[in-house]
C-alpha positions in Angstrom: -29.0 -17.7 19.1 -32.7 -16.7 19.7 -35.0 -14.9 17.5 -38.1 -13.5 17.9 -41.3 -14.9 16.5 -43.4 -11.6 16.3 -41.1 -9.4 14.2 -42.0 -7.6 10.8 -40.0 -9.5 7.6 -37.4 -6.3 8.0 -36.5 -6.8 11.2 -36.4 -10.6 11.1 -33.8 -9.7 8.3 -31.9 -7.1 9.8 -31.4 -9.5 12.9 -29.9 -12.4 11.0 -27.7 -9.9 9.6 -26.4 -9.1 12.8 -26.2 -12.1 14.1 -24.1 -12.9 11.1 -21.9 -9.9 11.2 -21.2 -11.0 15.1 -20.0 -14.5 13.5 -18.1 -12.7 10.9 -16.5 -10.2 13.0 -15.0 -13.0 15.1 -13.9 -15.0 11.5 -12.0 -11.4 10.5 -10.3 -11.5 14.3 -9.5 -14.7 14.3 -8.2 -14.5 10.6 -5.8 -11.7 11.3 -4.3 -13.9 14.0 -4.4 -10.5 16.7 -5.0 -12.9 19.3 -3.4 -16.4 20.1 -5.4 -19.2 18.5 -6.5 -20.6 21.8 -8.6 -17.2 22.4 -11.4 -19.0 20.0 -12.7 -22.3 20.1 -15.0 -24.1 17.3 -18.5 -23.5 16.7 -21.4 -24.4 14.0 -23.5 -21.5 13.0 -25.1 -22.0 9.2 -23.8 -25.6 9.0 -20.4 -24.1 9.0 -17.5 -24.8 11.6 -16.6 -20.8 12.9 -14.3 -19.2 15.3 -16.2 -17.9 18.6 -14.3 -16.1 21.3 -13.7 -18.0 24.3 -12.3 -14.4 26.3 -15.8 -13.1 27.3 -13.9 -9.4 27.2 -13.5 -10.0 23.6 -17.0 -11.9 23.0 -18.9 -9.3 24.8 -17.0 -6.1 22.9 -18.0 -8.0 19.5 -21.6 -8.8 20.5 -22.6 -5.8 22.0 -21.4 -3.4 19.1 -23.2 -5.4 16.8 -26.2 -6.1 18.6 -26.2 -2.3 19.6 -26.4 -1.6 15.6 -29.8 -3.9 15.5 -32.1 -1.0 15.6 -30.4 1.9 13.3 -30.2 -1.5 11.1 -33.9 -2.1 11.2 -34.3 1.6 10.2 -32.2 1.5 7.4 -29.6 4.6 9.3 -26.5 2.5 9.0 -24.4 2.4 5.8 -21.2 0.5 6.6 -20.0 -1.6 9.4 -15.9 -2.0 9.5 -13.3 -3.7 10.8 -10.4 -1.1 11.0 -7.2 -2.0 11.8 -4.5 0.7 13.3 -0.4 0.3 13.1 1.6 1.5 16.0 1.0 5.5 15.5 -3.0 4.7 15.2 -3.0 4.4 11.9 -5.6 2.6 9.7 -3.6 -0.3 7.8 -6.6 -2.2 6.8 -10.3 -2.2 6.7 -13.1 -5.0 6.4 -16.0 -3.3 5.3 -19.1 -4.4 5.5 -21.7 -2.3 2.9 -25.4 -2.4 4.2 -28.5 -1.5 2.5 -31.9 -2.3 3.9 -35.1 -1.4 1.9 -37.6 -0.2 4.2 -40.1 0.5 1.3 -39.6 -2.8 0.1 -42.8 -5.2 0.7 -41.1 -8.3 -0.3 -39.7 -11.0 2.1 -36.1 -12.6 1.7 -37.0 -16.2 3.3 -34.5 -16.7 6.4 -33.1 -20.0 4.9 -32.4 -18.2 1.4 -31.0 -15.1 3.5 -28.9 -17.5 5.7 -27.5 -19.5 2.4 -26.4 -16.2 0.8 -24.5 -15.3 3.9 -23.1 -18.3 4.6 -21.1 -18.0 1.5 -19.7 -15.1 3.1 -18.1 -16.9 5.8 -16.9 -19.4 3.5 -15.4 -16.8 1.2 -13.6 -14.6 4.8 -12.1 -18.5 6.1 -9.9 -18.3 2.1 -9.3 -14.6 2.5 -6.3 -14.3 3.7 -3.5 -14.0 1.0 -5.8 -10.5 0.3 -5.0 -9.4 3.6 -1.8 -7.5 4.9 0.7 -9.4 7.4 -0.2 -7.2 10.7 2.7 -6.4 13.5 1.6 -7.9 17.1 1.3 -4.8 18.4 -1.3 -3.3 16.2 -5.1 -2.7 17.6 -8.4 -2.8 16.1 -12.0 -1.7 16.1 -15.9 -2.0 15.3 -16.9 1.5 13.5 -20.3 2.1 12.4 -21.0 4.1 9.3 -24.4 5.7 9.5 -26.4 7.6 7.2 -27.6 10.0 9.9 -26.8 10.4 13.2 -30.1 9.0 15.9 -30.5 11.3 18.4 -28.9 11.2 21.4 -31.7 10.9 23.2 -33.8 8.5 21.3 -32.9 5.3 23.2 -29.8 4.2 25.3 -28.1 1.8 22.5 -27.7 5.1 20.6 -25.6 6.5 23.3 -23.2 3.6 23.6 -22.7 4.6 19.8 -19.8 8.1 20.2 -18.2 10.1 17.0 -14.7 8.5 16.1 -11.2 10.4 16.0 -9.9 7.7 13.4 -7.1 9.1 11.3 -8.6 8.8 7.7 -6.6 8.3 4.3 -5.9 11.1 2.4 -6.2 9.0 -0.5 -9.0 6.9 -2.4 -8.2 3.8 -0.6 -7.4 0.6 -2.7 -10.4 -1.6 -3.1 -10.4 -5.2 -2.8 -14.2 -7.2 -3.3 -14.6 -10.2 -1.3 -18.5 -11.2 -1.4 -21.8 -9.2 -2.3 -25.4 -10.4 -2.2 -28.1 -8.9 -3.8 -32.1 -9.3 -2.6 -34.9 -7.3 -1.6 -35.0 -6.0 0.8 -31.4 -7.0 1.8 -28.1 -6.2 0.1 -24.8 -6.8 1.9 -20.9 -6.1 0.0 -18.0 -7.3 1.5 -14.7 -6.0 0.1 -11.2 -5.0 2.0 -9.8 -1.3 1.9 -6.0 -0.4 1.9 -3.8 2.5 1.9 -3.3 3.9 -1.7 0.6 3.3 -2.9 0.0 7.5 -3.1 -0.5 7.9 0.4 1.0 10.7 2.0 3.6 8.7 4.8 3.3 9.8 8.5 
């Protein structure tokens, strides 16, 4: 993957991140076992063998939702990025959720090989994570939402509009919380942790 050479520390940051949630996204798909194992093929990214789609409908879906978070990222306006997945009546069943926080004010620089260690024992921790993770019917679905702090205008660039409100059914419930991974540097923190259904949950 190519980086740019003239970028501020921040957005050198925020585009390893993505970069990384692209890789991780595909480990969380692949993981759940949605799609037959033959729809990913083996990569290295971080000194790490990863899933990478090989359909380029899926590869394309994945890229371009997380590439089109890049500059709300780089502006600190995005809060969570999650992997939700929906039962047969559109349901959430489980969420991957990805916590973000980017200090703008920060003038300190996370060095990209100490950025790229921390989040490469992310990866490491998703490829164990499964025994956390709910068995998941064939027929379920799933999706990319973006949290953000504050909605960009419409009309501020064209990646904003590719970016529309969700209808997702949300728990009535405090969801049950499950930590995977968290990192903590300026001007980067990233938590990892799975969300389920409360045992209280009202029942469709």
């Amino acid at each position: 993957m190519d980086r740019k050479d003239n970028q501020s520390p921040h957005d050198g940051s925020a585009r390893i991140l993505v970069e990384f949630l692209e890789v991780a996204i595909t480990s969380i798909v692949f993981l759940k076992g949605v799609y037959p194992s033959g729809a990913f093929e083996r990569r290295r990214y971080m000194n790490l063998v990863v899933q990478r789609a090989r359909h380029p409908d899926l590869r394309d879906y994945i890229h371009s939702a997380v590439f089109g978070l890049l500059p709300f990222i780089e502006k600190g306006l995005v809060e969570r990025v999650a992997v939700i997945f929906f039962n047969t009546d559109n349901i959430p069943v489980e969420r991957f959720m990805f916590k973000l926080a980017v200090n703008q004010a920060s003038s300190s620089k996370v060095e990209d090989a100490d950025l790229e260690f921390s989040l490469r024992s992310f990866l490491m921790k998703l490829s164990v994570s499964e025994p956390l993770t709910k068995v998941l019917s064939h027929d379920c679905r799933w999706e990319i939402t973006g949290y953000f702090r504050s909605l960009p205008e419409a009309s501020s660039s064209k990646t904003s509009e590719l970016w529309i409100p969700t209808d997702t059914k949300q728990w009535q419930q405090p969801p049950l919380i499950t930590p995977i991974k968290s990192m903590s540097s300026e001007p980067l923190c990233v938590q990892l942790y799975l969300e389920h259904p409360s045992l209280n949950e009202p029942k469709p």
